[in-house]
C-alpha positions as CSV (number, residue, x, y, z in Angstrom):
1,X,0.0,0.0,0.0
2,X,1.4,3.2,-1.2
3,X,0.5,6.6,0.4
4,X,1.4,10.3,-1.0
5,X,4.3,11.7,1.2
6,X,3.5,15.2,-0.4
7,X,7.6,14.6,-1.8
8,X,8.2,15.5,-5.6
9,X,9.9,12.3,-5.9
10,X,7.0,10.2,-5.0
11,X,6.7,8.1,-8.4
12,X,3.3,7.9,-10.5
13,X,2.0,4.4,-10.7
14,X,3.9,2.7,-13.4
15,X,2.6,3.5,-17.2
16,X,0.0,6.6,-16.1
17,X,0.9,9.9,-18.1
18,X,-0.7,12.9,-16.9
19,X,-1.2,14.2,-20.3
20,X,-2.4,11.5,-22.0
21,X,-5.4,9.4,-21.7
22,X,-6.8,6.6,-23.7
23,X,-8.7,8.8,-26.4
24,X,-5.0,10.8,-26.8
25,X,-5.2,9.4,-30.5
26,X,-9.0,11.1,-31.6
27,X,-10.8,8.5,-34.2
28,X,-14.1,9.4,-35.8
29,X,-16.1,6.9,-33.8
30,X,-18.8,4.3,-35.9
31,X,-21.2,5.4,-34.0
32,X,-21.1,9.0,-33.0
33,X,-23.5,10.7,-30.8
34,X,-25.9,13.5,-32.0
35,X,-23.5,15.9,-30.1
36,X,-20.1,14.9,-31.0
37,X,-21.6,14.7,-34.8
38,X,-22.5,18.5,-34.5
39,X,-19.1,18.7,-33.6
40,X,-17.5,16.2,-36.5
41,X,-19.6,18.9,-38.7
42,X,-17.7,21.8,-37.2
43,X,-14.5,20.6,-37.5
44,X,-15.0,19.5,-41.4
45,X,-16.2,23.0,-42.2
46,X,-13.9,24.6,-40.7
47,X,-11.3,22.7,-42.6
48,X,-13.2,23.1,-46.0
49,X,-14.5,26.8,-45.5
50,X,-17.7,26.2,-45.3
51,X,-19.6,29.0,-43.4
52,X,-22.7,27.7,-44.2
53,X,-22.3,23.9,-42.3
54,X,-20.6,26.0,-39.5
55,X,-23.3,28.3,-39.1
56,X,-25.3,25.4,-39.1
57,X,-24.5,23.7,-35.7
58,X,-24.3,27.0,-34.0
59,X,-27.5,28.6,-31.7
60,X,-28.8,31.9,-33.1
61,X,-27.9,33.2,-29.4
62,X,-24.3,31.8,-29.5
63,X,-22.2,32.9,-27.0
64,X,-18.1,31.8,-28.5
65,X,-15.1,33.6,-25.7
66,X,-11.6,33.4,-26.9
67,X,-9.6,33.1,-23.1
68,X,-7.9,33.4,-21.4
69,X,-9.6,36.6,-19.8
70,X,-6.3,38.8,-20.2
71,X,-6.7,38.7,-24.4
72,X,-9.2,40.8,-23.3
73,X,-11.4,39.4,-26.5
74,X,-14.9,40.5,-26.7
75,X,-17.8,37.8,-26.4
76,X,-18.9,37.5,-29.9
77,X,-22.4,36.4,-31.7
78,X,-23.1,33.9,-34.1
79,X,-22.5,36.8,-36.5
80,X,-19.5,37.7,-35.2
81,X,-18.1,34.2,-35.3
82,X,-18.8,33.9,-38.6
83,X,-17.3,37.2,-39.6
84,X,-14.5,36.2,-37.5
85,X,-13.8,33.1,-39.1
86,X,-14.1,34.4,-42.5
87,X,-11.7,37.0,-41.5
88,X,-9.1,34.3,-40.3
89,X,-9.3,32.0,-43.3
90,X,-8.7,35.3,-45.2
91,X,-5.1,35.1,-44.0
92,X,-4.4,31.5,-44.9
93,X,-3.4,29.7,-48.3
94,X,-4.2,26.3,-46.1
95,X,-5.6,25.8,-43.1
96,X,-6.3,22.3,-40.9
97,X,-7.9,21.4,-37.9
98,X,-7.0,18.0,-36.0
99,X,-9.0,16.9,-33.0
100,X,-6.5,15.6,-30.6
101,X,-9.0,14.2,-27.6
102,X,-12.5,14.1,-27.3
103,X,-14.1,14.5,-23.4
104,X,-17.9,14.2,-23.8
105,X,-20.0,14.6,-21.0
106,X,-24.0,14.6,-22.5
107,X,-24.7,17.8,-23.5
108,X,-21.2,19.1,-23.2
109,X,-17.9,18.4,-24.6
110,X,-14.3,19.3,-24.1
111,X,-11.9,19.3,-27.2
112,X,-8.3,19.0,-27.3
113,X,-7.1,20.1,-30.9
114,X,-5.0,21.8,-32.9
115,X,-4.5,23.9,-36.1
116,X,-1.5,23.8,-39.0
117,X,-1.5,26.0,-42.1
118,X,0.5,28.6,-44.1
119,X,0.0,31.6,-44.5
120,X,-0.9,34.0,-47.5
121,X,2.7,35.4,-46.7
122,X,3.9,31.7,-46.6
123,X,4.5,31.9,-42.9
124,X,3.7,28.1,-41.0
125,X,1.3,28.7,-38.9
126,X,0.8,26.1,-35.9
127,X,-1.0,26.6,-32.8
128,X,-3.3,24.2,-30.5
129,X,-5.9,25.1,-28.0
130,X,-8.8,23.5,-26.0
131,X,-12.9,24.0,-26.4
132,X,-15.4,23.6,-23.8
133,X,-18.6,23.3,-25.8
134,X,-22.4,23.0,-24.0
135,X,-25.1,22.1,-26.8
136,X,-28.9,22.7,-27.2
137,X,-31.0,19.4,-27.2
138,X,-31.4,18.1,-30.6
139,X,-35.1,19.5,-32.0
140,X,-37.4,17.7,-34.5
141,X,-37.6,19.1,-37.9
142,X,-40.7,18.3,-40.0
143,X,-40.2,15.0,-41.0
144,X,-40.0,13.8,-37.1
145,X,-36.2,13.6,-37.2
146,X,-33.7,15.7,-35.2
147,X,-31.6,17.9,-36.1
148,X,-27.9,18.4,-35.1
149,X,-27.5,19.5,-31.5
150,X,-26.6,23.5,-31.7
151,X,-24.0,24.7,-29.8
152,X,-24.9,27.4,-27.6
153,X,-22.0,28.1,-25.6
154,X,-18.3,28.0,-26.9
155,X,-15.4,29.0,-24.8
156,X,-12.0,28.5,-26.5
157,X,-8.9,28.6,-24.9
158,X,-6.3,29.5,-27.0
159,X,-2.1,29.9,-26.9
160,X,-2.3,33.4,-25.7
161,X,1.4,34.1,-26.6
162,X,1.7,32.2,-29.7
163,X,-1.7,33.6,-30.8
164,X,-0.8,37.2,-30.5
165,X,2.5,37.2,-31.8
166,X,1.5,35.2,-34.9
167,X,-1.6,37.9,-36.2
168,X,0.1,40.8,-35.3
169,X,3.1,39.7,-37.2
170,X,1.2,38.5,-39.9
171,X,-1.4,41.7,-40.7
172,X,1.8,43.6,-40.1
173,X,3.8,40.8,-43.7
174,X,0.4,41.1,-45.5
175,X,0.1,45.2,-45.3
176,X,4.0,45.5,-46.3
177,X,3.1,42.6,-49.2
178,X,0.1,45.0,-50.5
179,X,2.2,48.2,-50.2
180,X,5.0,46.7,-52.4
181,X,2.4,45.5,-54.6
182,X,0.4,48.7,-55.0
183,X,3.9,50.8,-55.4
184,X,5.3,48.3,-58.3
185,X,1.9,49.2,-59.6
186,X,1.8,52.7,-59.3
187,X,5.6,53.0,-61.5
188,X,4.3,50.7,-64.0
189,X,3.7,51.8,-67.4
């Protein structure tokens, strides 16, 4: 019988990782629940720039906060999101999304994942960050079926240093890039 000491060099049962756990290695499941489908859909569109099936698993009162708190980043709508997704892809020549781990709790979820792309300035871009999703209940459309569960609350934690850094420096290559662009132009006959 083992008891914690409260020393640093009391040693973990043999083979347990805190940072891993047995869904480290995300796989689509066979069978996926209404929820983590809604999120399957999220993930896909985000990865193939389609506003449209991502605006489609989100609640028209969407609440999505970029943390932590300190970015100071405003709460934004469904609207917003949107606009603020658009706006990102805008910067990127590709873009991908990998779910890392999967923690699904009924009606909410936490993701793991992480992002890899290149930028319109040809800058790699590679960043990871978790989600804590909570979802609506599935409705029934018409036909009697249900729908996709809409997410109603998104709150996305994000690497605050590596964010900043990379989209600052980024706006900042892709101004410079227009302004030697549009002063070639201007000397041009």
């Amino acid at each position: 019988m083992s008891s914690y000491s409260g020393s640093s060099t009391a040693a973990s049962s043999p083979g347990f990782n805190p940072g891993q756990s047995p869904n480290i290695f995300f796989s689509r499941p066979r069978a996926p629940s209404a929820y983590m489908r809604s999120l399957l859909t999220y993930i896909d569109s985000v990865n193939t720039r389609d506003f449209e099936a991502m605006g489609s698993v989100f609640d028209t009162a969407l609440e999505h906060r970029i943390l932590p708190k300190s970015l100071e980043r405003p709460v934004l709508t469904k609207k917003l999101y949107l606009e603020y997704w658009r706006s990102v892809m805008g910067l990127f020549e590709k873009f991908e999304t990998k779910v890392i781990e999967v923690i699904e709790a009924g009606d909410k979820m936490t993701v793991h994942a992480s992002s890899t792309g290149v930028s319109l300035s040809g800058t790699p871009y590679s960043n990871e960050y978790v989600l804590m999703i909570h979802f609506l209940p599935p409705e029934e459309v018409g036909d009697g079926s249900l729908e996709l569960p809409k997410m109603r609350y998104i709150k996305e934690f994000v690497d605050s240093g590596f964010s900043i850094r990379f989209f600052k420096e980024e706006r900042e290559r892709q101004k410079r890039k227009r302004e030697r662009e549009d002063g070639i132009g201007m000397y041009s006959s």
